[in-house]
N, C-alpha and C positions, 0 to 999 in steps of 0.2 A: 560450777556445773559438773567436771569432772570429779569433783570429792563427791558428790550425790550419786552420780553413775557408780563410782566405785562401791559405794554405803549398798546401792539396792542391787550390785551384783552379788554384794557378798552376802546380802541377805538371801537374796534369790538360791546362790548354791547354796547357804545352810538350810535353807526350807527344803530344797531337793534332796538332801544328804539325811535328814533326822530318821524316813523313813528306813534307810539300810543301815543306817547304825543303831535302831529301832528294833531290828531283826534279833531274834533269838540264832545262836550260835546254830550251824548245821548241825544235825545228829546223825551218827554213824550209819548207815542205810542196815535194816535188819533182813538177817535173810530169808527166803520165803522158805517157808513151810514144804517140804514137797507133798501135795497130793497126788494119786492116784485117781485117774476120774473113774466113777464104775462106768461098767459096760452098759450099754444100754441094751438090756433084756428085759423080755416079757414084752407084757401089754402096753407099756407106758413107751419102751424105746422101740417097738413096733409104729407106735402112734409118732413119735417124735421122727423117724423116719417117713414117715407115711404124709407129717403136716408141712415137711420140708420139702416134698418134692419125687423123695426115692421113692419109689413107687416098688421096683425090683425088691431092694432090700427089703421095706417093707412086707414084703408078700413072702419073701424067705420067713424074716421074723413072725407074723401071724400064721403061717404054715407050721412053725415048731411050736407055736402055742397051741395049736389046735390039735397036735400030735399027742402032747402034752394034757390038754385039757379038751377032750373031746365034746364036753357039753357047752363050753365056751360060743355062742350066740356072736357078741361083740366079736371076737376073733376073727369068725366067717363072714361076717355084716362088712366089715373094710379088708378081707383079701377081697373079695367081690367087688369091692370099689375101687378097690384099686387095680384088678385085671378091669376093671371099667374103664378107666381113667385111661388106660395102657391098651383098649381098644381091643380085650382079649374077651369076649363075650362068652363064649360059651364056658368059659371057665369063670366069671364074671356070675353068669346064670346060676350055675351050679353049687357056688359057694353062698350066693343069695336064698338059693334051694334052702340049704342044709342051716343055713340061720333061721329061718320060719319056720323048718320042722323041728329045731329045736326049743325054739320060743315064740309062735306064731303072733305074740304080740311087742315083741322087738322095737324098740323104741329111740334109735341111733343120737338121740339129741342132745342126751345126758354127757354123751362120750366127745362130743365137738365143743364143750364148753371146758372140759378138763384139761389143765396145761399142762 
C-alpha cells in the first residue's frame, strides 16, 4: 500500500511540475516607449472634459474655441450647457443665444455620440 502511495505521489508532483518546466524561459522585460500624451485641445478635449464632469474647464476650453472660431454653433451649444449644469443661467441663456443665431437649426445629437 505504501509503494502505491509513493507511485501516485510522484506521479501526482510530475503532473503539477510539467506545466512550469513547460514555460518558455522569462524574456528580458522591454522598455517602454516614452510617449507624450497630447493636450487635450480644441473641441474634442473640451468635450472630454465636459463628458467627465469638469464643467469649469470645460467652459475655459469652449470659451477659447469660440474666440478662436466665432461661427463655431457646437462650441456655444455646450458652454450653455455647461453654465447649465453649473446653475449659471444667465450666462447659460446667452451662450444658447448665440448658438441659434448662428445656426438656428442646431442639432446637438450628432456631438453626444462622438467619443
Amino acid at each position: 500500500m505504501l509503494e502505491r502511495f509513493g507511485t501516485f505521489t510522484a506521479i501526482l508532483i510530475l503532473a503539477l511540475s510539467i506545466p512550469v518546466f513547460a514555460q518558455e524561459p522569462a524574456q528580458q522585460p522591454q522598455p517602454l516607449a516614452e510617449t507624450k500624451a497630447a493636450p487635450s485641445t480644441g473641441f474634442d478635449g473640451a468635450m472630454k472634459h465636459y463628458r467627465q464632469g469638469h464643467y469649469s474647464r470645460a467652459i475655459e476650453e469652449f470659451q477659447k474655441l469660440t474666440e478662436a472660431e466665432p461661427q463655431n454653433a457646437a462650441a456655444y451649444y455646450f458652454t450653455g450647457y455647461a453654465h447649465y449644469v453649473m446653475r449659471h443661467h444667465p450666462e447659460a441663456l446667452a451662450a444658447f443665444k448665440k448658438c441659434f443665431e448662428i445656426d438656428p437649426k442646431f442639432d446637438p445629437r450628432p456631438y453626444w455620440q462622438r467619443r
